[in-house]
Legacy VTK file of the C-alpha trace (Angstrom):
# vtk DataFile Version 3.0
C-alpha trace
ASCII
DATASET POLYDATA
POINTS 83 float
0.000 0.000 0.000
1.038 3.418 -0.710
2.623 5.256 2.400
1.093 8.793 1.271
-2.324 7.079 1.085
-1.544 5.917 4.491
-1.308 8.928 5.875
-3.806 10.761 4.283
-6.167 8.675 5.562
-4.935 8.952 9.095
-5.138 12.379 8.417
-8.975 11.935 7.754
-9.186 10.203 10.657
-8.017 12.566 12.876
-9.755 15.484 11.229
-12.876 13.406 12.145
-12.359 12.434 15.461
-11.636 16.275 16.374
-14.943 16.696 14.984
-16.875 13.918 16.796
-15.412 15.902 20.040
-16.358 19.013 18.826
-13.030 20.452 18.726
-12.210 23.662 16.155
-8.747 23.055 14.452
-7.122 26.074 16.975
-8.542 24.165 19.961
-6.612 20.905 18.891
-3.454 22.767 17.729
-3.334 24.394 21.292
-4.117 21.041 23.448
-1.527 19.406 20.848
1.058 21.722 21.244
1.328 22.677 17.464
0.301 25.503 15.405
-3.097 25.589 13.963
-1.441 25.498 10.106
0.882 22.394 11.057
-2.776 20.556 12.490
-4.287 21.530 9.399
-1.524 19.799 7.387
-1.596 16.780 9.798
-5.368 16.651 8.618
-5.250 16.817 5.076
-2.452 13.878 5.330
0.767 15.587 4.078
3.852 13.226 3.697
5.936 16.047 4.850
4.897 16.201 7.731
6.762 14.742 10.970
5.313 11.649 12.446
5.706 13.195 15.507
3.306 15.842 14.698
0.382 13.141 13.700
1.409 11.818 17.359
0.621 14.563 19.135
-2.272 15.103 17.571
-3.477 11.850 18.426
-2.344 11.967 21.919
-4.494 15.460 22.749
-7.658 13.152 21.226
-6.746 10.597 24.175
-5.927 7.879 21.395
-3.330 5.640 19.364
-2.606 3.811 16.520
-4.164 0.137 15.714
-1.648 -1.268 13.103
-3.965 -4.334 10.941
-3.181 -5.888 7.963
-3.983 -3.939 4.704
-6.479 -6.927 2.673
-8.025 -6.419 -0.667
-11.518 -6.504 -1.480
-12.991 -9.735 -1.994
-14.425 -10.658 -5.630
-18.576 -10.215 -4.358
-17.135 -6.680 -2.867
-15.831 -5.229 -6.458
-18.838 -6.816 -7.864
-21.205 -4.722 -5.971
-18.899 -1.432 -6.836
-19.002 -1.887 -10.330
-22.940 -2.987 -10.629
LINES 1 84
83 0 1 2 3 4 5 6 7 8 9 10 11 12 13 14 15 16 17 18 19 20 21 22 23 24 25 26 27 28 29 30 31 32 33 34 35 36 37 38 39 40 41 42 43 44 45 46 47 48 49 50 51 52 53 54 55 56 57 58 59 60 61 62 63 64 65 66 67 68 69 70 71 72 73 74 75 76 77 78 79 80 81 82
């Protein structure tokens, strides 16, 4: 799996558990430790950006990391896309 589609979508994630809390990006970048623009970036996934920064970020929403095993989509899933 790509590693920039890895973290964009830990990006997304985060983006959307600062919304499930009701958090404003500034809120998050302050209990983070980080400036709202570098939050911002850690949302939107950019491979620039220091791991570090996604970690903080993730430990001011009181959560980790789950590493799983990437699968692909079985045959009756791809059917059901392309229907």
């Amino acid at each position: 799996m790509d590693a920039t589609l890895l973290m964009e979508r830990l990006g997304t994630q985060i983006a959307q558990m600062r919304k499930n809390r009701g958090l404003t990006l500034v809120e998050l970048a302050a209990q983070s430790g980080m400036t709202r623009q570098k939050l911002a970036e850690v949302e939107k996934g950019s491979p620039t950006v220091s791991m570090s920064f996604y970690a903080k970020a993730l430990a001011a929403l009181d959560s980790e990391i789950k590493v799983v095993p990437a699968r692909r989509p079985s045959f009756e899933e791809l059917r059901e896309v392309f229907r």
